[in-house]
N, C-alpha and C positions, 0 to 999 in steps of 0.2 A: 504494500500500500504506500509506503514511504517513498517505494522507489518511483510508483507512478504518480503521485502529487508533484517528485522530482520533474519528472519529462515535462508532467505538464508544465510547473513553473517554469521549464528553460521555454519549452514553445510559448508561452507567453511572456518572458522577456523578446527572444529574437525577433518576433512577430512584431508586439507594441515598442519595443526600446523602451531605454529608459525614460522615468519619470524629470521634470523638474526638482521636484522634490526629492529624488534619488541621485542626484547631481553634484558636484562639487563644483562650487564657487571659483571661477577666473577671469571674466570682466563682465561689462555691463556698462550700457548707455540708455538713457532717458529717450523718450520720443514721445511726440503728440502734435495733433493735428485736430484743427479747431478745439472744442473742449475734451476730446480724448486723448486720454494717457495711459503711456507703457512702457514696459523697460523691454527691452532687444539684448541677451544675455548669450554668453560663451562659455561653456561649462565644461568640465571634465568628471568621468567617471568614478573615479578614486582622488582621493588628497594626493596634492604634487609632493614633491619632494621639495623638502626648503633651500637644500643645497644648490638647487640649480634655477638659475634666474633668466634662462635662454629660449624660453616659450615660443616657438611664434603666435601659435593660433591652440585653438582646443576643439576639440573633434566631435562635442554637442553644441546645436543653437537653438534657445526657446523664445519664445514673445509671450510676455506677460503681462495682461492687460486685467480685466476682472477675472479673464478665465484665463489660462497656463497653454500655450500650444508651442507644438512640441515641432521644432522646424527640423534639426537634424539631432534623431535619440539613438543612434544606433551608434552605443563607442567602438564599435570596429568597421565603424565606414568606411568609405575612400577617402578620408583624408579631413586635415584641419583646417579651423575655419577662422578668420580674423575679421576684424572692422575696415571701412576703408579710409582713406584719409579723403573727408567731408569738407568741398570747398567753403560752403557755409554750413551752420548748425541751425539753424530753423526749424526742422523737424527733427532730427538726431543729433544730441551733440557728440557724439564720438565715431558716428559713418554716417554715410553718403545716404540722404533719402531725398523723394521726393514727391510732392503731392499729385492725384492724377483725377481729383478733386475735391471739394469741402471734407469727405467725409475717408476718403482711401487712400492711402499712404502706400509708398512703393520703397521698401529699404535696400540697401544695397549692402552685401557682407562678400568678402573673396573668399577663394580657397584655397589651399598651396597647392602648388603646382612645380616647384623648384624641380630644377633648373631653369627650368621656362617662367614666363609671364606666369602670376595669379588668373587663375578665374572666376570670372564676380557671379554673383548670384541674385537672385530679388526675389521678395517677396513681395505679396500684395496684401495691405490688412485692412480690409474693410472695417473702419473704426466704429461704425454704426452700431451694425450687426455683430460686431468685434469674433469673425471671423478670417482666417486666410483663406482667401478667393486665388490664390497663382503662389505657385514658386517654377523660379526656373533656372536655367541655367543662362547667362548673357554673352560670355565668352572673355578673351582676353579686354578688358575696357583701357582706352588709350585717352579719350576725355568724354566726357558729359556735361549736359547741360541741362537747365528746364527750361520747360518751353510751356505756352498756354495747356492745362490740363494733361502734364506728362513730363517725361522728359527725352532727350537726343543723347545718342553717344556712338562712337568710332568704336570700333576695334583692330587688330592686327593678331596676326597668328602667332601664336606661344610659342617660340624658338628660345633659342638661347645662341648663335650664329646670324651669319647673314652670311649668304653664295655673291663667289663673286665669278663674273666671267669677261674677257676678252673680246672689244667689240669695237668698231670703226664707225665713226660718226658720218652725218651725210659730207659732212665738209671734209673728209680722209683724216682725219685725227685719232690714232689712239688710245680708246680709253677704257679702264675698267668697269665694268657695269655690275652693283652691287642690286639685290631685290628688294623690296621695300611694299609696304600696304599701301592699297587702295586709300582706306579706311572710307568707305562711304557711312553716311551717315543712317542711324536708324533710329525712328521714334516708338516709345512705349508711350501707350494711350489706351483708353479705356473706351470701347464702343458697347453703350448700355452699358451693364454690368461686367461685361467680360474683357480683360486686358487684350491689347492689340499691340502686335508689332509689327513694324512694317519698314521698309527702305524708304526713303525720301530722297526723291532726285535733285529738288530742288533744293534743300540744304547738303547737300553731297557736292552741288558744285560751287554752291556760296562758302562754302568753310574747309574748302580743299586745298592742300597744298597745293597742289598740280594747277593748281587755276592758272597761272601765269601759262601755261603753256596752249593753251587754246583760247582762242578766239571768241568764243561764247559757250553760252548753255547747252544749245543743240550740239554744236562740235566735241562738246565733254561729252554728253550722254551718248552718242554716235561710238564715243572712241571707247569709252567703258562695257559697250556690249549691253546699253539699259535694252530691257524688254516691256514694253509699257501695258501688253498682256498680262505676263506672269509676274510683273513688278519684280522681278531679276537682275543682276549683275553677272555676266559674264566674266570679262575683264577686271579681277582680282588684284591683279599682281603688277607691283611697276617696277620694272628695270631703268634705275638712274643712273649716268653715268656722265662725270663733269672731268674737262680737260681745263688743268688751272698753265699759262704762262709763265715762267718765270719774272719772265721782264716786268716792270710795275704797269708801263705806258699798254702793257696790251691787256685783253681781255679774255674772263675764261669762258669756255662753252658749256651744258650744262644740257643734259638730253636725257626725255625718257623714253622709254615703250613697254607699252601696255599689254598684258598677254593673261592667261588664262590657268598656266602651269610653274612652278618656278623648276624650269630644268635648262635656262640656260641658251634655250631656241627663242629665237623671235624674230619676225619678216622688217629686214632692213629698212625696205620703205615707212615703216613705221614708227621711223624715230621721229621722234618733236625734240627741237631744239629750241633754245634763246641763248643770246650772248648778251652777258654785262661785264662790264668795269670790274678790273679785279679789286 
């Protein structure tokens, strides 16, 4: 009898995870939005060790509001979980939130990932109802912003390198060409009740690097591979690749191309250039 109250209690820890209240204390931040409040907390399974002071993150997150939810309870997840560093605190003062209206708060927490970039995560807490309506995964985040009823943010691929390859400009120059992110832009927004994400084309080419190198709008979207169908990005990936002068009086050249795969292939006619003043 003993042995099978056993099983049962394991299949319902692995099942449920643990509790908040089963939790060991390791950070915590406030949050709230209009008159609701909660704490956003990082826990771990067992008391740490006091000798060691090198934490990064901790491998449970709950949201406690009137009622306890339980965001990640499983201490042998994939991995730990940290706060991000929040440009302002308005709604979080220790990570990145943001509102996606009066009443839903959208937080943001990473995950490790080392070697590579962190990946961020969100949740949705409908303050009202004081339920989570969303968690997801967001990807590598490179910047964010808010925007009316939501918010914007870039990402770029968790590497820990950059490829470099060998490549002639249209002018016969030269030059190494390293790959680099698109980062087109994507907004989180709520339609009705339900979180939305989606590409934005039109802040994709307002807040792009690459802008210098085209013409307009149409000519970015063209060159990016947009699909205004499947609201798609093709074109990923930018291979940059800049020839500096030594001389002061002369100028460096400065080229990308755009392409779909990072391996190093890409159709010559396709480089864009500009030249400035070293």
């Amino acid at each position: 009898m003993n042995f099978l109250i056993s099983l049962v209690s394991l299949f319902t820890f692995s099942t449920l995870g643990m509790t908040l209240e089963e939790s060991v204390p390791f950070k915590e931040t406030n949050c709230k939005i209009g008159p609701h409040k909660a704490q956003f907390l990082l826990r771990f399974d067992k008391k740490l060790d006091p000798t060691m002071n090198d934490y990064f993150g901790a491998p449970l997150v709950y949201l406690k509001s009137k009622l306890s939810h339980d965001i990640e309870s499983d201490p042998k997840g994939a991995g730990d979980y940290s706060f991000t560093n929040p440009k302002d605190n308005k709604f979080c003062e220790a990570t990145q939130a943001f509102a996606l209206s009066k009443d839903v708060l959208a937080i943001i927490y990473s995950k490790d990932n080392r070697p590579f970039h962190s990946l961020h995560q969100v949740i949705v807490w409908d303050a009202k109802a004081d339920k989570i309506i969303q968690k997801q995964e967001l990807g590598a985040i490179a910047n964010s912003f808010a925007i009316k009823d939501g918010f914007a943010f870039s990402t770029v691929v968790p590497r820990s390198d950059v490829g470099q390859v060998e490549t002639t400009s249209p002018s016969g120059k030269k030059m190494l060409a390293g790959d680099e992110d698109l980062k087109a832009v994507q907004t989180f927004t709520l339609e009705g009740k339900t979180p939305k994400l989606a590409i934005d084309p039109n802040r994709s080419f307002r807040y792009s690097e690459w802008k210098k190198f085209f013409k307009n709008r149409a000519e970015y979207l063209k060159a990016i591979g947009w699909n205004p169908d499947t609201k798609t990005i093709k074109n990923n990936v930018v291979y940059k690749a800049t020839y500096f002068n030594r001389r002061e009086s002369d100028i460096s050249e400065t080229c990308i191309n755009l392409t779909d795969i990072r391996d190093g292939k890409f159709e010559s006619e396709k480089w864009r250039c500009i030249q400035e003043k070293q």
